[in-house]
N, C-alpha and C positions, 0 to 999 in steps of 0.2 A: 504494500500500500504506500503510494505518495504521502508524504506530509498533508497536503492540502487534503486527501482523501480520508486521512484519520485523522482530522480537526470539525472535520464535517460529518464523521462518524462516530466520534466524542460529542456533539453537541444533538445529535439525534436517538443516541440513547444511552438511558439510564439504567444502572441495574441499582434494582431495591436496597439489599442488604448485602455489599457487595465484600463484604470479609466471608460471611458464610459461602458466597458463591465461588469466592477465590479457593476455598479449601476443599469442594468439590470438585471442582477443575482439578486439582492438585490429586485429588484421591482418583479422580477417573483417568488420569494421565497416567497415573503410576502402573493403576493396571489393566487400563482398556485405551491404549493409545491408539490403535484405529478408529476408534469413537470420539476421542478426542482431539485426532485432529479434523475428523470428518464436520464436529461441531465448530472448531478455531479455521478452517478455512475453506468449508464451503458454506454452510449454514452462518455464522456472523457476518462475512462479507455482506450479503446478500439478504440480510434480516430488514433492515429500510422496505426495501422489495419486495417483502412476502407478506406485510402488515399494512395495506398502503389506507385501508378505513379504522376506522376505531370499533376496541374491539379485545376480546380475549382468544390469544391463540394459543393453540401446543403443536411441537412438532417431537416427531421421533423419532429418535437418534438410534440408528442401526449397533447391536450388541450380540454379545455371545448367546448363544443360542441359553444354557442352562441359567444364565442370569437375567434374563427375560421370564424364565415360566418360574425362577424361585423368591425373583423378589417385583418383578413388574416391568413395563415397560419402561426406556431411560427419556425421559421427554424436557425439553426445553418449553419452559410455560411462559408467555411473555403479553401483555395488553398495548395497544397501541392505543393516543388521547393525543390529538392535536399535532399529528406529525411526530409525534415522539416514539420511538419504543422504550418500552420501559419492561427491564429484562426481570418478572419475579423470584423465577425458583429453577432448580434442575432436578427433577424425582428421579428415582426416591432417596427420601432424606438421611435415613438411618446408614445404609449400607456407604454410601459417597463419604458421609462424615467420616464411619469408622476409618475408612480407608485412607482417610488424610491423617487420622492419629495416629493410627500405630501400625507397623506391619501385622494384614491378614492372612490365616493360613490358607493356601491353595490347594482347591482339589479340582485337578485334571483343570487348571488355569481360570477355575473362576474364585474369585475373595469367597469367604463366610466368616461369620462374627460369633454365631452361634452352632451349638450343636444339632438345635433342630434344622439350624438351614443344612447343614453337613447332611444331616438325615436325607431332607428336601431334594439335596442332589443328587446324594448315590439312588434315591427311588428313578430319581428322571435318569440318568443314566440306564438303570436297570431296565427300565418301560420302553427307554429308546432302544435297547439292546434286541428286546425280545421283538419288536417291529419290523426292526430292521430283517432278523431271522423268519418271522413269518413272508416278509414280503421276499425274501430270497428263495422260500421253500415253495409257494404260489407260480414264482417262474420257473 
């Protein structure tokens, strides 16, 4: 980005509470950098453009498959008022924060915080497993 291009993208949007959002960022970098750059350079570029009425938007942000079905989709939540965006939140709240505090343990590359999500994922593992072998045994 030019200068002049991020003077004009600093004065058209605002992020809410932007230390919480700085430490999401930091947590979804740490362990989902495909996602995070896909949000830092295609989706921010181009946020002016995708909000042009007023208005609450979400957008979502492409993730690993097992951290979609155990804690939710990763969405960028933002309202637009008078030419402004104004950048709310990045869901979901828990799992981003942990990830910015402290190193998460991984299983088979996605964070968990708790035991249940560990639970959570070796089940989706398993379910994917046994799908996969039926649809092998079909053809």
């Amino acid at each position: 980005m030019t200068m002049i291009n991020e003077q004009l993208f600093r004065k058209n949007v605002v992020i809410l509470d932007e230390i919480t959002y700085r430490k999401k960022l930091r947590g979804l970098k740490q362990y989902f950098m495909k996602s995070y750059k896909y949000l830092t350079f295609q989706i921010m570029p181009n946020l002016t453009e995708l909000g042009k009425r007023d208005g609450i938007y979400s957008i979502d942000i492409p993730i690993d498959y097992y951290f979609e079905k155990c804690y939710g989709k990763l969405q960028l939540l933002f309202s637009v008022k008078n030419d402004v965006v104004i950048i709310e939140d990045l869901v979901p709240h828990d799992i981003l924060l942990q990830c910015h505090m402290k190193l998460l343990p991984l299983y088979h590359g996605t964070p968990y915080y708790q035991e249940k999500d560990l639970f959570k994922l070796k089940v989706l593992e398993k379910a994917n497993e046994k799908n996969i072998r039926e649809v092998k045994e079909i053809y």
